[in-house]
C-alpha positions in Angstrom: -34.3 6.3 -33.0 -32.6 8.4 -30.2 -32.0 12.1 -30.7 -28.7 13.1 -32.1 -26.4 14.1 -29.4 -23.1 15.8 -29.5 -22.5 15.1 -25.7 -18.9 13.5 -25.7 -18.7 9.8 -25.1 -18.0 9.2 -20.7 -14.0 8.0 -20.6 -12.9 5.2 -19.8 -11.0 4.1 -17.4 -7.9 2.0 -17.7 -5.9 0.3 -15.4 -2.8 -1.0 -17.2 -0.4 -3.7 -16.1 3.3 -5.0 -17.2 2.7 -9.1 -16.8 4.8 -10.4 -13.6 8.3 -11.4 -14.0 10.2 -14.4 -15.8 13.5 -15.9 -16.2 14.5 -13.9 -18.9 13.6 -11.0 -16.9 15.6 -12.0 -14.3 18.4 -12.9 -16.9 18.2 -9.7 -18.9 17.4 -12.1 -21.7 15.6 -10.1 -24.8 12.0 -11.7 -24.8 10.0 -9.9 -27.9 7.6 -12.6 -29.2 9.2 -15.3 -27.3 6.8 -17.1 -25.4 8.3 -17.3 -22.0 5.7 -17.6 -19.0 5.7 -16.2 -15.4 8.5 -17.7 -12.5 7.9 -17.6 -9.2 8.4 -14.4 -8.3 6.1 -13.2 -11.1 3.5 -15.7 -9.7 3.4 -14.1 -6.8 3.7 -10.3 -8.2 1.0 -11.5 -10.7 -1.3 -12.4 -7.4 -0.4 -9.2 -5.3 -1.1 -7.3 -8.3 -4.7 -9.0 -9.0 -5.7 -8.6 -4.9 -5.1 -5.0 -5.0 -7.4 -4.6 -7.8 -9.8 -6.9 -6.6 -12.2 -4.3 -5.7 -11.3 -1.4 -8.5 -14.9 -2.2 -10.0 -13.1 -3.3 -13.3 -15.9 -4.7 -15.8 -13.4 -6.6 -18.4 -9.8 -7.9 -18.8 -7.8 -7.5 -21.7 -4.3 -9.5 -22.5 -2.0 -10.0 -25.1 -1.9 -13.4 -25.9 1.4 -14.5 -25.1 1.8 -16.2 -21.6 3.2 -14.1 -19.1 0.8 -11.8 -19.9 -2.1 -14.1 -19.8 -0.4 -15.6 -16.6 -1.1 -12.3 -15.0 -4.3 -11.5 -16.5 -5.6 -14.8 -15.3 -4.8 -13.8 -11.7 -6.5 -10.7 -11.2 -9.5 -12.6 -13.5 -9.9 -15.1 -10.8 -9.6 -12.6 -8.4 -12.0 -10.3 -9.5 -15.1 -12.9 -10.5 -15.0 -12.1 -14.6 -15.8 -15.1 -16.3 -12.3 -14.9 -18.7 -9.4 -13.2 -20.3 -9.7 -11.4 -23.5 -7.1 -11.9 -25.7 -5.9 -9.2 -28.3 -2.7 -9.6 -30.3 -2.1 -6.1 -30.7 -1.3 -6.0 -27.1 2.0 -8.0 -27.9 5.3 -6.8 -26.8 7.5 -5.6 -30.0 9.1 -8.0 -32.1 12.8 -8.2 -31.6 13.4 -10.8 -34.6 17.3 -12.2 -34.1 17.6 -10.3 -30.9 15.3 -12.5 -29.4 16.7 -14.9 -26.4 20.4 -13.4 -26.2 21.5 -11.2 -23.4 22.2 -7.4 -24.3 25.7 -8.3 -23.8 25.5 -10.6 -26.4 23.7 -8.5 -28.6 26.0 -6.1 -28.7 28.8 -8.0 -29.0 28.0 -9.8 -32.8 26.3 -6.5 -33.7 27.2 -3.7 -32.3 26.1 -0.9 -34.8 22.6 -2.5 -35.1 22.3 -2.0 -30.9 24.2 1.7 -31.6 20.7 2.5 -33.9 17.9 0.7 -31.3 19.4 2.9 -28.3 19.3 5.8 -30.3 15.7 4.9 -30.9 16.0 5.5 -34.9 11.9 5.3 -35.4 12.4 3.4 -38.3 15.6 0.6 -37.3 13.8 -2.9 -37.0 16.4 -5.8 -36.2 16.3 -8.5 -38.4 13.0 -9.8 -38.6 11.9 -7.7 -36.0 9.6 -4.3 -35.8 10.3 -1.1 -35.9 9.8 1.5 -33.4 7.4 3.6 -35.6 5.5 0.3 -36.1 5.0 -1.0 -33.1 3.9 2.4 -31.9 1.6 1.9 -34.3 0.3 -1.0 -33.7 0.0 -0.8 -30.0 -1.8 3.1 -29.6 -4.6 1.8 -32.3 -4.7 -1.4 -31.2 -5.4 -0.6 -27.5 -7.6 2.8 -29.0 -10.4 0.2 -30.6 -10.1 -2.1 -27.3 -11.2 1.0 -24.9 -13.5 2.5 -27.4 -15.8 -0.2 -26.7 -16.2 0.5 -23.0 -17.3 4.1 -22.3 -17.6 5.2 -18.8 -16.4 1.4 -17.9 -13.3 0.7 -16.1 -10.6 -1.9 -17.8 -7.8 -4.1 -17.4 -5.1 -4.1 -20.1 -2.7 -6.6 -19.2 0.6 -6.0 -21.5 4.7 -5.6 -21.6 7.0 -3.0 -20.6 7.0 -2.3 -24.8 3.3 -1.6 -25.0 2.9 0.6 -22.1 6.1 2.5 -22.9 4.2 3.7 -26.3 1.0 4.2 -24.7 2.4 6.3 -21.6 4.1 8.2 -24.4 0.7 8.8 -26.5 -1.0 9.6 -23.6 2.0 12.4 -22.7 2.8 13.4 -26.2 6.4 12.4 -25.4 8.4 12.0 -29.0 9.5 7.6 -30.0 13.1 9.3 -29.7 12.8 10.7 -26.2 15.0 9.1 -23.6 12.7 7.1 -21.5 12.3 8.5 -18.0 9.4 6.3 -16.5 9.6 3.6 -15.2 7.7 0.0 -16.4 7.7 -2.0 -13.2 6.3 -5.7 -13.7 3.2 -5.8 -12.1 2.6 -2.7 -11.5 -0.3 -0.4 -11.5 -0.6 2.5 -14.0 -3.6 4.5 -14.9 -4.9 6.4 -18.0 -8.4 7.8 -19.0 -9.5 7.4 -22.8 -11.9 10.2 -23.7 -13.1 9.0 -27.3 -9.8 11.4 -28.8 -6.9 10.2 -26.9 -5.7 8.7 -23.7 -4.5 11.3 -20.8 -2.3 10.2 -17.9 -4.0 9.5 -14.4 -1.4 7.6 -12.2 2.0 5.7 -13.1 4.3 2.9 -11.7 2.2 2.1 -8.1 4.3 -0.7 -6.5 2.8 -0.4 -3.2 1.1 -3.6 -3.4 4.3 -5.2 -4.1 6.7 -3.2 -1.5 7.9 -6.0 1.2 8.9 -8.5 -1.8 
């Protein structure tokens, strides 16, 4: 058996990615778990985005599972050589239960005190059938914690929604669930953190220069 060591583990390095656009993007329809995959123009972010990574030395390729995520993840696969997409469910975007599929005009027009609480960010407020801030915070920071914590000194690809990297740009900034959000979450953009075995810092946020020219 090795000697013990109390040499921290080397970080990781993360290279995180909103998937490409859809319709429902373009619509400003509310997509949660709704399975909606990539248009055209996401297609085409999705392949920008995976040819300016295609020599970033990245070693794995993490996705949610739903498919304009995978859409994008597949891309920069193919690009890159790596023989597939991993999967995780905890990289989903956050359940939006009834507010699924409606505008934000609709939204707040058949319930109006119910959108009054989710722009307040209330930690705890879940829409029907949906999740609640506090949750999906949750969810997402351990979820992507025990993907990275696999990989030290390894650079990754975790391919997500604008939900997922919103909490983990806040856990790696300390930023509080009810501060006003004042980053952007491009699709397809590039932003980087590090993951020392404790906690993820901030490296780099919101690169779009691989998709300037669109």
């Amino acid at each position: 058996m090795p000697p013990a060591t109390d040499e921290p583990p080397e970080p990781t390095r993360i290279v995180l990615i909103r998937h490409g656009e859809t319709a429902w993007n373009a619509a400003q329809r509310i997509q949660g778990h709704f399975d909606e995959p990539l248009n055209e123009r996401g297609r085409w972010q999705a392949a920008r985005v995976a040819e300016a990574l295609r020599d970033a030395g990245l070693a794995h390729v993490y996705s949610s599972d739903l498919a304009r995520a995978r859409q994008t993840a597949e891309a920069l696969v193919q690009a890159i050589g790596l023989a597939e997409v991993r999967t995780e469910p905890a990289l989903r975007e956050r359940a939006f239960g009834r507010f699924e599929g409606l505008t934000y005009a609709e939204v707040e027009q058949r319930w109006p005190e119910d959108v009054r609480r989710w722009r307040s960010r209330e930690p705890g407020f879940a829409p029907g059938g949906g999740e609640a801030p506090e949750d999906f915070y949750a969810r997402c920071v351990s979820g992507a914690a025990a993907i990275v914590s696999r990989h030290p000194g390894e650079a990754i690809a975790l391919v997500a929604h604008g939900g997922v990297l919103d909490c983990l740009y806040r856990a790696a900034t300390g930023a509080d669930l009810r501060a006003p959000r004042t980053w952007q979450l491009g699709n397809a953009t590039i932003n980087r953190l590090l993951w020392n075995g404790d906690g993820f810092a901030l490296v780099g946020w919101n690169d779009d220069a691989h998709l300037l020219g669109d």
